[in-house]
C-alpha positions as CSV (number, residue, x, y, z in Angstrom):
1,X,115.5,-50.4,92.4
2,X,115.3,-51.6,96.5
3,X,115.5,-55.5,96.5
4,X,113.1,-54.9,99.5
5,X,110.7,-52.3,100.8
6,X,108.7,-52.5,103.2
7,X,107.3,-50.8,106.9
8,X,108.8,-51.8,110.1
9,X,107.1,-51.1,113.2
10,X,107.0,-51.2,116.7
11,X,110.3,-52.1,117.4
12,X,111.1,-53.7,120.7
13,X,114.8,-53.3,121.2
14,X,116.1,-55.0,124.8
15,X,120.0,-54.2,124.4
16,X,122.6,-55.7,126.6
17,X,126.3,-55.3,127.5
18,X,128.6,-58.1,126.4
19,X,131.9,-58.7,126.4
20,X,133.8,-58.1,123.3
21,X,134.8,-61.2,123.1
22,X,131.3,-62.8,123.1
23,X,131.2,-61.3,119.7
24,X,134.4,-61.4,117.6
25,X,133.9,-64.5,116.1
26,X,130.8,-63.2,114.7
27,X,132.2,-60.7,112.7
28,X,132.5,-60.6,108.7
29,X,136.2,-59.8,107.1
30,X,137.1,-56.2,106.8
31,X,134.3,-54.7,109.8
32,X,135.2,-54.3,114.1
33,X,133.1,-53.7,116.8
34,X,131.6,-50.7,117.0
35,X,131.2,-49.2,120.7
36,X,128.9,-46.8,122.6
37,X,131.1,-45.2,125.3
38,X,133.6,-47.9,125.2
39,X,130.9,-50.9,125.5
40,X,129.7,-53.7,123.5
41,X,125.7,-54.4,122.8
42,X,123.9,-57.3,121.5
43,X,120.3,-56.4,121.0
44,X,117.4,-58.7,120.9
45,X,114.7,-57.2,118.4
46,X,111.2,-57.6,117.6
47,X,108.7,-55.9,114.6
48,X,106.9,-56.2,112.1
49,X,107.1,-56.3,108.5
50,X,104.3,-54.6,106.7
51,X,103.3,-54.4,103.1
52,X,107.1,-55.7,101.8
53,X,107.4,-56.3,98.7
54,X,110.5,-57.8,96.7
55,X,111.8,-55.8,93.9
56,X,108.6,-53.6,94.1
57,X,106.5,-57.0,93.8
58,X,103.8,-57.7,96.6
59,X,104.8,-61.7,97.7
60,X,101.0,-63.6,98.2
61,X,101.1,-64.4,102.1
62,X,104.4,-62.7,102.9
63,X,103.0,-59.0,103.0
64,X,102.9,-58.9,106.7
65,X,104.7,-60.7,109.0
66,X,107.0,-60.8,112.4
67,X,110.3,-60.9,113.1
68,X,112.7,-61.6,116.0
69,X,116.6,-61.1,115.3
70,X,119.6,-60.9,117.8
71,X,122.2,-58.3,116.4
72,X,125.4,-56.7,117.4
73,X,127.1,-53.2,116.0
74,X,129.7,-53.1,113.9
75,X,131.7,-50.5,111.6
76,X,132.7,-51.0,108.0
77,X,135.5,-47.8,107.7
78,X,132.9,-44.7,108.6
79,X,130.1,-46.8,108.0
80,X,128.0,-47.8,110.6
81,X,125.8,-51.4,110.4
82,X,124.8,-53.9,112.0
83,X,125.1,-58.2,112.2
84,X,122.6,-60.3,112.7
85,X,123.9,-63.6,114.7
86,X,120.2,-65.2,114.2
87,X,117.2,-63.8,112.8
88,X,113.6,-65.7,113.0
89,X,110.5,-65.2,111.0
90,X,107.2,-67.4,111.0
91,X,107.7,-67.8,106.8
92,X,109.6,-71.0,105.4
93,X,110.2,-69.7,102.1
94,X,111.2,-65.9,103.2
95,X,113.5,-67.6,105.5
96,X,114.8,-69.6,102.4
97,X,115.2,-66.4,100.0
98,X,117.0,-64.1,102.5
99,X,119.7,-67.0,103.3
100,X,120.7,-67.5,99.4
101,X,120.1,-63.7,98.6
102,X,122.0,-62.1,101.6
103,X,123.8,-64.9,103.6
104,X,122.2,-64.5,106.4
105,X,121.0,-66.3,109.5
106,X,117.3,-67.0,108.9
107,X,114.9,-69.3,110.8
108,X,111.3,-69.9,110.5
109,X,109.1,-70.5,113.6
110,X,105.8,-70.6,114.7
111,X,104.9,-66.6,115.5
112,X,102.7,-64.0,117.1
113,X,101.8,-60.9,118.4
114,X,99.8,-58.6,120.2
115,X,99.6,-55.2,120.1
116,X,96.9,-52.8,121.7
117,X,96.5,-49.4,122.6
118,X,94.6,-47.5,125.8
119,X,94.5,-43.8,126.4
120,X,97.4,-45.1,129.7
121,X,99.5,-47.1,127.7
122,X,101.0,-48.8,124.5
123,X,101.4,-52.8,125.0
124,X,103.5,-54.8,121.8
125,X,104.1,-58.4,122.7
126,X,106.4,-61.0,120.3
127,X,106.0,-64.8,120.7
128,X,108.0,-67.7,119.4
129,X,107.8,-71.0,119.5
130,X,110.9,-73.5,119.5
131,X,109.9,-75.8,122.2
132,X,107.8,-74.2,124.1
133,X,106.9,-70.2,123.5
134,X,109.4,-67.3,123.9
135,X,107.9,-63.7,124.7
136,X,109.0,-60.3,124.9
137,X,106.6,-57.4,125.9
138,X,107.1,-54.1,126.3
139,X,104.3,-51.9,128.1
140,X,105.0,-48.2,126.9
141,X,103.7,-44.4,127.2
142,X,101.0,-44.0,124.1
143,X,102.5,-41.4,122.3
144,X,106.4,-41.3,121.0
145,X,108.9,-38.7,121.3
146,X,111.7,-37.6,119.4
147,X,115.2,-39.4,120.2
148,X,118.2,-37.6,121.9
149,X,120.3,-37.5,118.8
150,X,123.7,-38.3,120.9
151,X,121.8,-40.5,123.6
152,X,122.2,-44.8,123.5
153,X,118.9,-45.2,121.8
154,X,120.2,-43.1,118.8
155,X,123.0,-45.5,118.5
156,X,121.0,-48.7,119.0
157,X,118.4,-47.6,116.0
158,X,120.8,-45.4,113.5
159,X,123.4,-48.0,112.0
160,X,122.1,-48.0,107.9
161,X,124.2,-51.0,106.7
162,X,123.7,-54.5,107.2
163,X,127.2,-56.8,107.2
164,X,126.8,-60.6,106.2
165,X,130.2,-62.8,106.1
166,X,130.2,-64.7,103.1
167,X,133.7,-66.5,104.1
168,X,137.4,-65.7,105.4
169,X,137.7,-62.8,102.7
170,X,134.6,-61.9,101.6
171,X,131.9,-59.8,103.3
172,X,128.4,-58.8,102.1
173,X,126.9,-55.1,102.4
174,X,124.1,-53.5,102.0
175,X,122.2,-50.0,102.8
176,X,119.0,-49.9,104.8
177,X,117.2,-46.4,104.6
178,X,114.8,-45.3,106.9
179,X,114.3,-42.2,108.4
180,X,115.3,-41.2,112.3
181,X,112.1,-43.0,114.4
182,X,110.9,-41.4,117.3
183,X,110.6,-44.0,120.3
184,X,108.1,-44.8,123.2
185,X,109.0,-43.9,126.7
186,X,109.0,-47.7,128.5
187,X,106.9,-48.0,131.8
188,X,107.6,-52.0,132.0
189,X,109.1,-54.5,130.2
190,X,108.8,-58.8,130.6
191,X,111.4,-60.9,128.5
192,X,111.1,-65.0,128.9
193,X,114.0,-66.4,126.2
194,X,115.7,-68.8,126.2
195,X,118.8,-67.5,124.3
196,X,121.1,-70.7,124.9
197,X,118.5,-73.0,123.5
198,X,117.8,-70.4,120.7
199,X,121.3,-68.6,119.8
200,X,124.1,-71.3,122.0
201,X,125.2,-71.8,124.9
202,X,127.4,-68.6,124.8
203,X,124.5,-66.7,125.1
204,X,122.8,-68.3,127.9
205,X,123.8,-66.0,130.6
206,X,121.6,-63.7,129.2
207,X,118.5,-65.7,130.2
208,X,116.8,-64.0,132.8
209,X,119.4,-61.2,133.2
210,X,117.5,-57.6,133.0
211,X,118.8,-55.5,129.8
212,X,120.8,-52.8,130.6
213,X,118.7,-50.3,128.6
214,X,115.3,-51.3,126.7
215,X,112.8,-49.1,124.5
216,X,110.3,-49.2,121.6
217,X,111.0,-47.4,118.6
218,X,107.5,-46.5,116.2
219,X,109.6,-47.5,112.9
220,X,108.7,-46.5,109.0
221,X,109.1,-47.0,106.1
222,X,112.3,-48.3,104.7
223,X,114.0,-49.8,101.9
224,X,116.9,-52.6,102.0
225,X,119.8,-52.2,98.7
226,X,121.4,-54.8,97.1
227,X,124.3,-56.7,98.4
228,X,127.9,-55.1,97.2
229,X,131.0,-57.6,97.8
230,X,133.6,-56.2,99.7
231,X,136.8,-58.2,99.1
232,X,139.7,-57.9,102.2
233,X,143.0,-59.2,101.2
């Protein structure tokens, strides 16, 4: 059985060029960098969690929730995942159970978002609060379209393992299934973050820097594995 199943939707992905550098020290025993024509991405993420449930049991109160993540791309061999430098969510006690169960990099924080819908346009808005309120909002065409399968969005949204460093030698893997999503053409796009305050001052140059490429992804289903150890002498 999944550990975790849920829906994620309207994904706002704003992706961004870093140097490689930035992003070695993040990564778990055993995986490298994985590159789209010989460049390095972080992306900042926001969606929704809908209907998840843990071990096929519905949570009371943590059904339906947001989430905000910063992620780079890695490889494990021929497998192609992801890391997750920091990931927020508005729920203490989700925030708790993903840190023991996966090692990750959870936080909880006060969250929002809006998401409406005219016959011109497609508008999904994230907000988070530490401080004062973050935002990203992306303003899109209404109706998705199916991904270039061997364009930059395919390789932002298709890596199906997730890569947790548990120390020096040991790394954490699991699968994440979903099928491909179709994505939203973008019109406009704001982003006010303040990624040194939230993710370090290494990340601060990012703050008000425009992403090098940016879309919305419609999401699905999808269902997260159990963790495997991978062991690297």
């Amino acid at each position: 059985m999944s550990f975790l199943t849920a829906e994620w939707r309207y994904l706002a992905m704003a992706n961004y060029v870093v140097d490689p550098g930035l992003l070695t020290p993040f990564l778990p025993a055993g995986t490298e960098l994985d590159y789209w024509e010989g460049l390095t991405y972080v992306s900042l993420v926001g969606f929704l969690f809908i209907n998840t449930r843990l071990r096929g049991m519905r949570v009371p109160y943590h059904s339906n929730f947001e989430e905000v993540n910063l992620r780079m791309y890695v490889r494990h061999g021929e497998k192609r995942g992801v890391v997750f430098i920091s990931e927020i969510v508005p729920l203490p006690t989700l925030a708790f159970v993903a840190n023991q169960a996966y090692q990750e990099h959870y936080r909880s924080m006060p969250m929002r978002h809006d998401i409406h819908r005219t016959e011109e346009a497609l508008t999904v808005q994230y907000e988070w609060k530490n401080g004062g309120w973050n935002s990203f909002c992306v303003v899109t065409d209404p109706e998705p379209r199916d991904q270039d399968a061997a364009g930059l969005n395919a390789f932002i949204t298709e890596h199906y393992f997730g890569y947790t460093r548990m120390n020096a030698y040991k790394t954490g893997e699991y699968p994440v299934e979903h099928p491909v999503w179709k994505t939203y053409p973008v019109q406009s796009f704001e982003i006010k973050v303040d990624f040194g305050g939230l993710y370090g001052a290494p990340f601060a140059f990012l703050e008000g820097r425009k992403p090098d490429s940016i879309l919305l992804a419609e999401g699905s289903p999808i269902s997260v594995g159990a963790k495997r150890v991978i062991k690297n002498p």
